[in-house]
C-alpha positions as CSV (number, residue, x, y, z in Angstrom):
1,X,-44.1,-2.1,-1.9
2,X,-45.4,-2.3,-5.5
3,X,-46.5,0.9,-7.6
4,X,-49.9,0.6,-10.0
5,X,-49.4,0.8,-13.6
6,X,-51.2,4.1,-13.5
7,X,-48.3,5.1,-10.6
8,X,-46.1,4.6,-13.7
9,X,-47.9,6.5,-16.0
10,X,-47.7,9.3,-13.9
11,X,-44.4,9.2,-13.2
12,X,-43.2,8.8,-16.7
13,X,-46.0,10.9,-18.0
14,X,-44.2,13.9,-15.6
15,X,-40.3,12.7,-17.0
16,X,-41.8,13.3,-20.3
17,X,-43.4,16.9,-20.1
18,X,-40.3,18.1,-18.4
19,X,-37.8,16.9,-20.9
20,X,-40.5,18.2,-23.2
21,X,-40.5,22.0,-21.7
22,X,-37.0,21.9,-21.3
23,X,-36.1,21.5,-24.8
24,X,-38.6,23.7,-25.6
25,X,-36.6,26.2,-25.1
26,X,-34.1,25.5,-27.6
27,X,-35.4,27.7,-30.5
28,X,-34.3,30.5,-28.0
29,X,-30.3,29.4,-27.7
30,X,-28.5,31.3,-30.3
31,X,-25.3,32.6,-28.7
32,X,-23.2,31.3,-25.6
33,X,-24.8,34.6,-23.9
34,X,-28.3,32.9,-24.2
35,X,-27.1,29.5,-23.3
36,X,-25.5,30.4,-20.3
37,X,-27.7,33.7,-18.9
38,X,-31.0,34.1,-21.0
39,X,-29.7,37.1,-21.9
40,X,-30.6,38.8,-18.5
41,X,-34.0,38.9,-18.8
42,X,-35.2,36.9,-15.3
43,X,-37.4,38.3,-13.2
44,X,-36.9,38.4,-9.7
45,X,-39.8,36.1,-8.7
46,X,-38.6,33.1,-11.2
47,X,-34.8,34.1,-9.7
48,X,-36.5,33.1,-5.7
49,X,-38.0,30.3,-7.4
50,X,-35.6,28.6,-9.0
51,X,-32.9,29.1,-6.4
52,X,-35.3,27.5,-4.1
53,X,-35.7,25.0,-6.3
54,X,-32.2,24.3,-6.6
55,X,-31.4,24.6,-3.3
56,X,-34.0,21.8,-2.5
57,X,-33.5,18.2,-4.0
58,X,-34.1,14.6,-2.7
59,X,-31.4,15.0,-0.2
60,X,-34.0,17.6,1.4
61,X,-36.9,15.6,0.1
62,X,-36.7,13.0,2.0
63,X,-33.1,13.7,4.4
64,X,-34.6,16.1,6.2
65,X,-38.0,14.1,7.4
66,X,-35.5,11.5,8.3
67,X,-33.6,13.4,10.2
68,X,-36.7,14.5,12.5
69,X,-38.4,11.3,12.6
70,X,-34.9,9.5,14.2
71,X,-34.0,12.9,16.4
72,X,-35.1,16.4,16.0
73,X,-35.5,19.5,14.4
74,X,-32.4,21.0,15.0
75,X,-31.6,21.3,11.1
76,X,-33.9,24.9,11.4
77,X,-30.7,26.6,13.4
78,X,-29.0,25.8,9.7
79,X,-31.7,27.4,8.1
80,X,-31.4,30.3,10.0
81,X,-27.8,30.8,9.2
82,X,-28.9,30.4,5.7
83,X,-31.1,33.4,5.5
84,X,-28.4,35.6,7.4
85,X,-26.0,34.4,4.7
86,X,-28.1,35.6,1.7
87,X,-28.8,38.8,2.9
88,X,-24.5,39.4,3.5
89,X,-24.4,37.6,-0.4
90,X,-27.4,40.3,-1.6
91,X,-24.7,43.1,0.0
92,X,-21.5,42.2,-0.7
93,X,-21.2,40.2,-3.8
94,X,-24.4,40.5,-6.2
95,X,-23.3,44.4,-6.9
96,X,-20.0,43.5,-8.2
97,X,-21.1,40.8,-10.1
98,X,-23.3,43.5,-11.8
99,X,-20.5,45.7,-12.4
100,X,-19.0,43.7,-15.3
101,X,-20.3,41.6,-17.9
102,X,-19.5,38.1,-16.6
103,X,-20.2,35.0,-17.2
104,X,-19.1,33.0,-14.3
105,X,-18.2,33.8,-10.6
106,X,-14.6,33.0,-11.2
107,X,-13.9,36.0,-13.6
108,X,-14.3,38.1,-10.6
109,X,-11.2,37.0,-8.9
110,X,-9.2,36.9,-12.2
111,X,-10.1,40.6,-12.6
112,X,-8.5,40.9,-8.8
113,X,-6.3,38.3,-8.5
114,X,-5.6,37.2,-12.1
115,X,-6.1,33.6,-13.9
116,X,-4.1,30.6,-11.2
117,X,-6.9,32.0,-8.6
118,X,-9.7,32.0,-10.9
119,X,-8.4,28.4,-12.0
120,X,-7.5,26.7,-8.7
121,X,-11.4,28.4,-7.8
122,X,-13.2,27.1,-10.9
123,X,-11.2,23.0,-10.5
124,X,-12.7,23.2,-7.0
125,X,-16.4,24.1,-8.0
126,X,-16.3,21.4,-10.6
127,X,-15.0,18.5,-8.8
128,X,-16.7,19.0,-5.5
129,X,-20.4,19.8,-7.8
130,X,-19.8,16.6,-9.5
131,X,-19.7,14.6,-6.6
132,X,-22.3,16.2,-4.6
133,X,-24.9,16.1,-7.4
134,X,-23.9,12.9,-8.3
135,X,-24.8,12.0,-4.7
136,X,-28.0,14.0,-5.1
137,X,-29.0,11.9,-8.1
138,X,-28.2,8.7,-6.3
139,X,-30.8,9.8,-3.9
140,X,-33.3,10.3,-6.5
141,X,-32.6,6.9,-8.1
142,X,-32.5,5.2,-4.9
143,X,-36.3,6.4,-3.7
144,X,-37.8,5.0,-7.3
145,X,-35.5,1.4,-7.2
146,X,-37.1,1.0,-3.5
147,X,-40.7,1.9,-5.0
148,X,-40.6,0.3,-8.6
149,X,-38.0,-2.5,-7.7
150,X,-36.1,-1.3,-10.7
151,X,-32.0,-1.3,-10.4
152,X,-30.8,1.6,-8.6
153,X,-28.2,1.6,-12.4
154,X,-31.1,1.7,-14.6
155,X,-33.0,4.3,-12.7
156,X,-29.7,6.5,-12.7
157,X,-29.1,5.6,-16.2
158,X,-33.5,7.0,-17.2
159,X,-33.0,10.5,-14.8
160,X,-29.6,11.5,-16.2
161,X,-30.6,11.2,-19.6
162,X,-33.7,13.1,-18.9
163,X,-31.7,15.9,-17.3
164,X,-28.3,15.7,-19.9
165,X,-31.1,16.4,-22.8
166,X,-33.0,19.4,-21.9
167,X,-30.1,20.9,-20.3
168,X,-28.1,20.3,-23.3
169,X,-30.8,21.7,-25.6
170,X,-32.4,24.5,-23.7
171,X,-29.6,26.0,-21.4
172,X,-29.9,27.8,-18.3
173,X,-33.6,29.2,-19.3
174,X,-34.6,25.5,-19.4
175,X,-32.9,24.8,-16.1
176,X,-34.6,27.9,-14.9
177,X,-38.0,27.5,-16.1
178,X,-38.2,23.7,-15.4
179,X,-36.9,25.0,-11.7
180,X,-40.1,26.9,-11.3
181,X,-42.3,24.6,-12.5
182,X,-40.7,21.9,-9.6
183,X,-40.6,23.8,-7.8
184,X,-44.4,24.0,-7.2
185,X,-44.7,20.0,-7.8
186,X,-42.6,18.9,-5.3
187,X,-44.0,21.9,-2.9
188,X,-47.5,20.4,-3.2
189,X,-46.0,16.6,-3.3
190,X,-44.6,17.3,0.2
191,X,-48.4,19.5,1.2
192,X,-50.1,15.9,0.2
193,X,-48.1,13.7,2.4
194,X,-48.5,16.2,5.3
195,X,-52.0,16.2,4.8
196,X,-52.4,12.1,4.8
197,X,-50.3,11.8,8.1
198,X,-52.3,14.5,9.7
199,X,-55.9,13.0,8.9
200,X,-54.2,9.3,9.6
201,X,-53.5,10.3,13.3
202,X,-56.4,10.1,15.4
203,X,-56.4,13.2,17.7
204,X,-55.2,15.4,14.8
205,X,-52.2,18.4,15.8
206,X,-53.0,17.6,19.4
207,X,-52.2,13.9,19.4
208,X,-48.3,15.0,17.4
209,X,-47.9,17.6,19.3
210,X,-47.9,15.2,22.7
211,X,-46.3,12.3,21.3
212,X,-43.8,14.7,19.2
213,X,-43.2,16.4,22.5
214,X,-42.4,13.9,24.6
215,X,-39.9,12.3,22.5
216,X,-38.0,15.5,21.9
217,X,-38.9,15.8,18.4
218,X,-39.5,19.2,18.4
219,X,-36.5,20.1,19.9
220,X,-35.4,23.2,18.0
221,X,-32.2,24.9,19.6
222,X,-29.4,23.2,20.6
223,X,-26.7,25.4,22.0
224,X,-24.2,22.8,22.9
225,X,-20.3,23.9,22.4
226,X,-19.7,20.6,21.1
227,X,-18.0,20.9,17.1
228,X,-18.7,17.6,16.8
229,X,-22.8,17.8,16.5
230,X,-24.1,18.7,12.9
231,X,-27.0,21.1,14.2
232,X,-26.1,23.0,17.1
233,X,-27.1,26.8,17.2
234,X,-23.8,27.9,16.9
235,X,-22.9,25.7,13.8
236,X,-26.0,27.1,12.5
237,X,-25.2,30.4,12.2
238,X,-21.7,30.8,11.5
239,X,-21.0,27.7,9.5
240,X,-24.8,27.8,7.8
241,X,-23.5,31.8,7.0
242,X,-20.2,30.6,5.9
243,X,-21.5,27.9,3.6
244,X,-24.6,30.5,2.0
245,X,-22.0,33.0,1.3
246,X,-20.1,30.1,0.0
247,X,-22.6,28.6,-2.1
248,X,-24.8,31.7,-3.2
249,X,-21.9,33.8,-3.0
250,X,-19.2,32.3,-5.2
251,X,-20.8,29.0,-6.6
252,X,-21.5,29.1,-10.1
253,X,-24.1,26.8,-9.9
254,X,-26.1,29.4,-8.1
255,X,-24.8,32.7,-8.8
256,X,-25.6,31.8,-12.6
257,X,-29.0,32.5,-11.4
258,X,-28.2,35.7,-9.9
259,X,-26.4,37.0,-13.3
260,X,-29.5,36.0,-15.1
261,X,-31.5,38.6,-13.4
262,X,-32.6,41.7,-15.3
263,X,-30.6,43.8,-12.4
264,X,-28.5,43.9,-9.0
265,X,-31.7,44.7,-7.2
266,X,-33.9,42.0,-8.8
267,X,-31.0,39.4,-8.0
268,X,-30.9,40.7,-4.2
269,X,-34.7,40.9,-4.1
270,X,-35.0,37.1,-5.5
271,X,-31.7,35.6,-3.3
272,X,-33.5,36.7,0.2
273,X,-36.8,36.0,-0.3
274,X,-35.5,32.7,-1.6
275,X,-34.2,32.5,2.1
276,X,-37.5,32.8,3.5
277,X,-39.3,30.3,1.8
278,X,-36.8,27.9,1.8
279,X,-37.0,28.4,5.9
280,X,-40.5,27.4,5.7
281,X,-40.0,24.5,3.2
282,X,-37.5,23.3,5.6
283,X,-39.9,23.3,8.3
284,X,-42.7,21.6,6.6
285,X,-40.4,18.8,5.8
286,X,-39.3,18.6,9.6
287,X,-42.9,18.4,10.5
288,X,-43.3,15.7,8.4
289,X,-40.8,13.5,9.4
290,X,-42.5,13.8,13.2
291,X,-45.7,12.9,12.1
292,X,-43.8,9.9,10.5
293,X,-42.6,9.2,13.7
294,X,-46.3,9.4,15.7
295,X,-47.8,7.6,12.7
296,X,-45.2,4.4,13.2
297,X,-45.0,4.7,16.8
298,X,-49.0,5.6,18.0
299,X,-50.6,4.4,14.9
300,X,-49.1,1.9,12.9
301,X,-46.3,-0.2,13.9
302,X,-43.3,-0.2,10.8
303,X,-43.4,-4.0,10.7
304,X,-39.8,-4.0,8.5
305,X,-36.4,-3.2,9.3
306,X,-35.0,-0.7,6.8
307,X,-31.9,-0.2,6.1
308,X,-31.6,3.3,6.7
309,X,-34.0,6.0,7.9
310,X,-34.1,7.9,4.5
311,X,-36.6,5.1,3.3
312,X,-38.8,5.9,5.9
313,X,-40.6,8.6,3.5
314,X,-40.7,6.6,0.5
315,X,-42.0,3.4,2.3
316,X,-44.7,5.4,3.9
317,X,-45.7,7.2,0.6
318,X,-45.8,3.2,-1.3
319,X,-47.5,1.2,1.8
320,X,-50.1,3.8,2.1
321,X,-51.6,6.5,-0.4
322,X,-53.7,5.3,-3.4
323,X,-53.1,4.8,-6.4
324,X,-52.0,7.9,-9.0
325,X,-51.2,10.0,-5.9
326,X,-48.4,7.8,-5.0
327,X,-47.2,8.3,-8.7
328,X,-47.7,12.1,-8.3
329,X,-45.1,11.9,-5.0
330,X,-42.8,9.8,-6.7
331,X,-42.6,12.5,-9.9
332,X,-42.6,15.6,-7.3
333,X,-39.3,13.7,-5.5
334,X,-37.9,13.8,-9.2
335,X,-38.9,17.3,-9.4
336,X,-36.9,17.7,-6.3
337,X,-33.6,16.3,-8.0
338,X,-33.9,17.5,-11.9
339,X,-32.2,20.9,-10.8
340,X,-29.0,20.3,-12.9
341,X,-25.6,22.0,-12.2
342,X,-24.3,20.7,-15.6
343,X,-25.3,24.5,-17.7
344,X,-23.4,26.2,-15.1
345,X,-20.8,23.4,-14.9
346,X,-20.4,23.9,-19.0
347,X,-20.1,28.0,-18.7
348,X,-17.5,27.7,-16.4
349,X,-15.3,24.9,-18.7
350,X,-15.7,26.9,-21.3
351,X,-15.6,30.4,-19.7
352,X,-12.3,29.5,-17.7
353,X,-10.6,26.9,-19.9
354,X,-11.8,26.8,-23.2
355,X,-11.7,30.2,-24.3
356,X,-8.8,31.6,-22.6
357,X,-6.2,28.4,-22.8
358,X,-8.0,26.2,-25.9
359,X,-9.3,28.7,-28.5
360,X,-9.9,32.1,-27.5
361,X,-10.6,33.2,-31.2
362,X,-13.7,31.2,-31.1
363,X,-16.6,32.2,-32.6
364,X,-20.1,32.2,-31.4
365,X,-21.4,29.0,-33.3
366,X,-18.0,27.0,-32.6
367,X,-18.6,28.3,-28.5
368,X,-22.4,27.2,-28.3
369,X,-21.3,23.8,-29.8
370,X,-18.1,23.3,-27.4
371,X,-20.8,24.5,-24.5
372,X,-23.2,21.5,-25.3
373,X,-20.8,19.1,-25.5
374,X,-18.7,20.1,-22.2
375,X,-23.0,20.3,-20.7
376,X,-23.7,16.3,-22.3
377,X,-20.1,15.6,-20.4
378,X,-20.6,16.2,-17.3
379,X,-23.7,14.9,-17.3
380,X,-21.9,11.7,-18.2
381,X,-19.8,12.8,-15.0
382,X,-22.2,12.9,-12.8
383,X,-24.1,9.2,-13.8
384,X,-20.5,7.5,-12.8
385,X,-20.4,9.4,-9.4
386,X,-24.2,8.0,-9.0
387,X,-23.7,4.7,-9.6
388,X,-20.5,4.6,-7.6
389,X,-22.7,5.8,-4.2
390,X,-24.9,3.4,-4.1
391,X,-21.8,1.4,-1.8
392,X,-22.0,4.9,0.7
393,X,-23.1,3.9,4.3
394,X,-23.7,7.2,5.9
395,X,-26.6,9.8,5.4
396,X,-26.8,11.2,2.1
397,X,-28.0,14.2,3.7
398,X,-24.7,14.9,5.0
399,X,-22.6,12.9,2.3
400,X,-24.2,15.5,-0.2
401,X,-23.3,18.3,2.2
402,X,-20.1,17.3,3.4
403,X,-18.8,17.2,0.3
404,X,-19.3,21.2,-0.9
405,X,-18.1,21.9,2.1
406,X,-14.8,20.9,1.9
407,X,-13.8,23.3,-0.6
408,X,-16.4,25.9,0.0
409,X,-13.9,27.8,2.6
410,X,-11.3,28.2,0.5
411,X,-13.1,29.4,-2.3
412,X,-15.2,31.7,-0.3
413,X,-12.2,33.0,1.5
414,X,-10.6,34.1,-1.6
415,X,-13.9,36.2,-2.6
416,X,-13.8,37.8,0.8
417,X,-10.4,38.8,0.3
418,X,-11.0,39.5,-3.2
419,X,-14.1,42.2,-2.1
420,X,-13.0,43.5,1.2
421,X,-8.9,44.2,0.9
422,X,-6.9,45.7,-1.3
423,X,-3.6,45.0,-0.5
424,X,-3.5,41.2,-0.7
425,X,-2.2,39.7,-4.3
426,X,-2.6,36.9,-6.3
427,X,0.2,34.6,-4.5
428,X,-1.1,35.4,-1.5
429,X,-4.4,33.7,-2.0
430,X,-3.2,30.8,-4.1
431,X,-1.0,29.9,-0.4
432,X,-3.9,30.6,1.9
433,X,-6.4,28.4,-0.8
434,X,-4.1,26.1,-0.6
435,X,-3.7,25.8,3.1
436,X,-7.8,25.9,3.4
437,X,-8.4,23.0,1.5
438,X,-5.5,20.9,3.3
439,X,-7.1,22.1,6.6
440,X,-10.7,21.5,5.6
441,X,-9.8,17.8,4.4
442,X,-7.8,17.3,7.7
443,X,-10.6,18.5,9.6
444,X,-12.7,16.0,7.6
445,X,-10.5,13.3,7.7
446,X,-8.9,13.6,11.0
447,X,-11.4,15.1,13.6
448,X,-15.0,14.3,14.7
449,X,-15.8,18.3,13.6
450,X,-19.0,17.9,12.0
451,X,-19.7,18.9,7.9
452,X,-21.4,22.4,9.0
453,X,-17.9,23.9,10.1
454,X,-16.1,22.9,7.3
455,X,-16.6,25.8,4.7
456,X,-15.7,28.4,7.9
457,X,-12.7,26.8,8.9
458,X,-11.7,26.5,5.3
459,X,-12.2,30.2,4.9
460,X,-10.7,31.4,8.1
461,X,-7.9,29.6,7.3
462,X,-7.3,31.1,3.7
463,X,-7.8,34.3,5.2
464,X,-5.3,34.2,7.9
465,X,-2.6,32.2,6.0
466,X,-2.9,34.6,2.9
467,X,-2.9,37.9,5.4
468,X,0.3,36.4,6.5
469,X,1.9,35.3,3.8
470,X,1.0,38.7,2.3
471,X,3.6,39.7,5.2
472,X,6.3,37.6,4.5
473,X,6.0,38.6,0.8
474,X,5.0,41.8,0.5
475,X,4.4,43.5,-3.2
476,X,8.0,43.8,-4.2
477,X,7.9,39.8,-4.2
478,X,4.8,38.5,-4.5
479,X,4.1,37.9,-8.1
């Protein structure tokens, strides 16, 4: 597998523009408001956009083929969850994050519960993003070592520097903007490899729909009871609603996005369509990884043994499109990845940490500067969790997943407690948190459950253990 020199240009031509228009916006970050919500001035089709965009990285890129070309298409009963979850998000949490001028999900539950819940929440949404986008930009870096023959290091090493720097200087508008823009690369990267397969197949749809057919590919529902399988229907939509409402709902790395809108309605309006589209992504991507599967079983023989199946894309994008196009695939899989989580990673350090425990008296110029810092280290965070997966065996699809998951539940379960009682206080919720995560980790540690019920079981679980701690310790004890 060897990539032109004009491959290269391409892809470093496209690493260059998008540090480029990401630092651009720079001249426009005076105050921590900017840095961290453009002020509240996004509409609600760059909102769709770039939580599409966000919600799609290399993990989908080139996972979710993978997954169909070595079984099925299954993953869609996920998606469907996910669009059920937005449209619960879009009704329950989006107005009362619009009620108050906040700066991170977590201030929500300190204005309910007070600070140890909006701590314990905010630890959880830092440790488990750092390791699951550290995983996601292992995947990146391991798709251009297999095509360039670079070190997977030095490849992690380029793309986090890329992303630390326009993040760092532009802020969420850059992260937004830049989300946009890859969002349409990566879109039409995917279009060109569809279209390649499909004129590479002799016999066209009718020729993958047979072969596809036969070998179950396009096997969609699977309503099997068994908590051990990843995609079943039931998994699908309760633990794809439980982890949406988790990760739309209460992640700051997405509900940033939300509180840059210029209102509650053009947030809603922006999170469900996002749902819609990324449906139809998810499907194109499925589609693609069963015409992988006709193209090396009817057309082509694979002739090598990879290692895992998530090469399967990248091997077929380097053995067999031209020149200049193959560089254009490689930059829309980096599109895919350079979504960072490190703004909203930096709001929340110094949101929930800095100001109230550090400095509160800061002022705005001593804030932005503590906020670029806290954005360049975790950047620095995430490069040392991406070096450290390259030793992972299993599928990063599911690493990358798995790992939200775990505290997803209790997080989420202490927003749904937050918005939909009144009686339950902040003791309550720090037991029942704490018993979610112990179960969800258990689960994870102990059972064959699969990822896709972790973030329910951790919620349920945080729900009944702080409803009933709330009845050992009623008001006149809790504190």
């Amino acid at each position: 597998m060897v990539l032109t020199g004009l491959d290269y240009a391409v892809i470093l031509l496209y690493l260059l523009a998008i540090t480029a228009f990401g630092s651009w916006f720079a001249r426009f970050q005076h105050t921590a408001r900017d840095y961290f919500l453009t002020d509240r001035s996004v509409p609600w089709w760059a909102i769709c956009f770039t939580i599409v965009a966000t919600e799609t990285s290399t993990l989908t890129f080139i996972g979710i083929p993978a997954s169909a070309y070595a079984g099925d298409m299954t993953f869609l009963q996920l998606a469907a969850g996910y669009i059920i979850g937005r449209v619960l998000v879009a009704m329950l949490f989006i107005p009362a994050y619009f009620r108050g001028d906040l700066f991170t999900s977590y201030e929500l539950l300190q204005r309910r519960f007070g600070p140890r819940v909006k701590t314990l929440a905010a630890v959880i949404f830092l440790i488990t993003r750092s390791l699951a986008d550290g995983i996601r930009l292992f995947t990146t870096a391991m798709v251009i070592a297999l095509v360039t023959q670079v070190p997977v290091t030095a490849v992690v090493i380029t793309l986090g520097a890329a992303m630390i720097v326009y993040t760092m200087r532009g802020g969420v508008s850059a992260v937004i903007w830049t989300d946009v823009v890859q969002m349409f690369v990566y879109v039409a990267g995917a279009a060109l490899i569809a279209w390649a397969l499909f004129t590479r197949i002799d016999g066209g749809w009718a020729t993958i729909a047979q072969v596809g057919g036969a070998a179950g590919r396009f096997t969609v529902l699977d309503l099997s009871f068994d908590p051990s399988r990843v995609y079943t229907l039931w998994a699908g939509i309760f633990g794809g609603v439980a982890l949406t409402l988790s990760t739309h709902g209460t992640d700051q790395f997405l509900v940033q996005r939300l509180l840059s809108g210029r209102s509650a309605r053009e947030a809603q309006t922006g999170l469900v369509l996002s749902g819609i589209i990324v449906f139809a992504q998810f499907t194109l991507f499925l589609l693609i990884g069963v015409m992988l599967y006709v193209y090396y079983t009817h057309v082509t023989p694979l002739g090598v043994t990879l290692e895992r199946t998530d090469q399967i894309l990248p091997y077929f994008v380097v053995n067999t499109l031209p020149s200049g196009v193959t560089g254009f695939i490689v930059a829309a899989i980096v599109a895919a990845a350079l979504s960072p989580s490190l703004n909203a990673m930096a709001a929340t350090t110094v949101t929930d940490f800095y100001l109230p425990y550090v400095n509160p008296g800061a002022d705005e110029k001593t804030t932005l500067r503590v906020s670029k810092i806290a954005t360049v280290a975790w950047g620095i965070v995430q490069l040392m969790v991406a070096v450290g997966a390259q030793w992972m065996t299993r599928s990063v699809l599911d690493a990358g997943l798995s790992v939200l998951s775990l505290g997803a539940g209790a997080v989420l379960g202490a927003f749904l407690l937050g918005t939909l009682t009144t009686t339950i206080r902040e003791r309550h919720v720090l037991m029942g948190m704490t018993a979610g995560i112990a179960v969800a980790v258990f689960v994870w540690w102990a059972t064959p459950i699969a990822w896709t019920w972790y973030a329910l079981i951790g919620a349920l679980t945080t729900s009944v253990v702080a409803g009933a701690s709330r009845m050992v310790l009623p008001d006149g004890v809790a504190t």
